[in-house]
N, C-alpha and C positions, 0 to 999 in steps of 0.2 A: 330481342326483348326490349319495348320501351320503355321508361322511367317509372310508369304507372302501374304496367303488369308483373314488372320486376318490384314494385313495393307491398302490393299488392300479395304475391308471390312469399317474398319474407315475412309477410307480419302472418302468413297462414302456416309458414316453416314452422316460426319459431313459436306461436300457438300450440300447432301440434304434433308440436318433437316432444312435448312432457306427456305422460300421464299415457302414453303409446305404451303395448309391449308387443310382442310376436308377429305375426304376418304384417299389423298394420307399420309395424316400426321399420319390418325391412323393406316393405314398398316405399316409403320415407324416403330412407338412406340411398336404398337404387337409385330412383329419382333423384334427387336432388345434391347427394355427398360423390365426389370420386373413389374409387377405389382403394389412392392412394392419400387420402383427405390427411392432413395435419391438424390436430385441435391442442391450442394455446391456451390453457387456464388458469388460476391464478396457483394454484398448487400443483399443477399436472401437465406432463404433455405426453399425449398419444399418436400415434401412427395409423391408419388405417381404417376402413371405414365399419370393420366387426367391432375393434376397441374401441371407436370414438362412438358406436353406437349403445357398447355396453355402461359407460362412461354415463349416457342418457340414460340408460334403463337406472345406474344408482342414483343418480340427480332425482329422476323422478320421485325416487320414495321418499324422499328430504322436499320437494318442493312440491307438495301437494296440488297447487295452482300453477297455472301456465299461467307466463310474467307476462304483466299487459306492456305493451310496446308504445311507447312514449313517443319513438321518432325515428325515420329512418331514412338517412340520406345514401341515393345509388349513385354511383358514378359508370358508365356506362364505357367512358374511356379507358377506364383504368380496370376493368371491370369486378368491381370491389363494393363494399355495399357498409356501412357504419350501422346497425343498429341500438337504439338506446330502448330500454326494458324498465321494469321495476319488478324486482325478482321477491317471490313469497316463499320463504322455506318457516317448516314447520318441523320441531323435532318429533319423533315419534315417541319419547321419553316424558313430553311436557307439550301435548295435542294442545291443549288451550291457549298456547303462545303462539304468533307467529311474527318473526322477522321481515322487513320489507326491505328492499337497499337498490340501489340503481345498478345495473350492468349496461357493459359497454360493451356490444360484441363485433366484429370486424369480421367480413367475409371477405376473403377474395375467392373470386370465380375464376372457370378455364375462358379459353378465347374462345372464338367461333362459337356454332349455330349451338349446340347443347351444350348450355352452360352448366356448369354443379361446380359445387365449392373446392375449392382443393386446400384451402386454410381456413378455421375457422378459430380465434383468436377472441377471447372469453375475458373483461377486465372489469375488477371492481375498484370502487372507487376509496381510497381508503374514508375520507372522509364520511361516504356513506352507510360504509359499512359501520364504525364506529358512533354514530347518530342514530343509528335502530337498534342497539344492545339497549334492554331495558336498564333505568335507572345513569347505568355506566356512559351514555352516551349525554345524559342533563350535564351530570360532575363533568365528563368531557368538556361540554360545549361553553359550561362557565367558569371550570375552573382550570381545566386539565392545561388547554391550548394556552393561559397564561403560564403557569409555573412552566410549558415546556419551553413557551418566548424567554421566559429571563433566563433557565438555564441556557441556552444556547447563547444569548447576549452574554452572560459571564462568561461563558468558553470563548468568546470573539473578543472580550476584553483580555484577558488573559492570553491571547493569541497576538494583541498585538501590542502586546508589552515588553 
């Protein structure tokens, strides 16, 4: 697989791994996940490619939209693949809202000729995450991140007294 058809490739995975359920989700996973897939998230880790797919079926109902994909660097050597996302979840409690936030997902692949994932490794960013919370992320961004600088400068003066 070279550079182009391998990005190529992910940005139509990760497209249409949301909003999938039944026949189309398991040709997905066949394709493209191993059998014995690891998925890394920020709250969770699964084993295998039925639970990392069901994993996607709940995702789905919280992300209404499949996350537009920002960037995606392959490495071919390593055979590993970085993708950068902007993920939309929408509560089902409060439809009028939606959350936007960056994810950072990391694939590594098998060797040789049919590749599929065998890790797939889910990261958010704190920063981002707390910058799309309505209102909570303004007070964050002007006031939060000072008062959290001085307390920790008080705890580093006092530390080295």
């Amino acid at each position: 697989m070279n550079d182009h058809d391998a990005r190529e490739t992910i940005v139509k995975l990760v497209a249409e791994s949301q909003g999938k359920s039944g026949q189309e989700l398991d040709e997905l996973f066949e394709t493209y996940y191993s059998p014995n897939v690891d998925l890394d998230h920020v709250a969770l880790t699964v084993r295998g490619r039925e639970n990392v797919k069901k994993v996607f079926v709940v995702w789905g109902t919280v992300a209404h939209h499949a996350p537009k994909v920002t960037d995606v660097i392959y490495d071919a050597q390593q055979d590993c693949a970085v993708v950068y996302t902007m993920q939309h979840l929408t509560p089902k409690l409060l439809p009028f809202l939606t959350f936007q936030f960056p994810l950072i997902t990391k694939l590594k692949f098998s060797s040789g000729k049919n590749k599929v994932i065998t890790h797939h490794q889910d990261e958010w960013t704190y920063d981002g995450a707390i910058m799309n919370i309505p209102l909570f992320g303004r007070f964050f961004l002007c006031t939060g991140r000072r008062m959290i600088g001085h307390f920790w400068a008080l705890v580093g003066s006092v530390l080295l007294q």
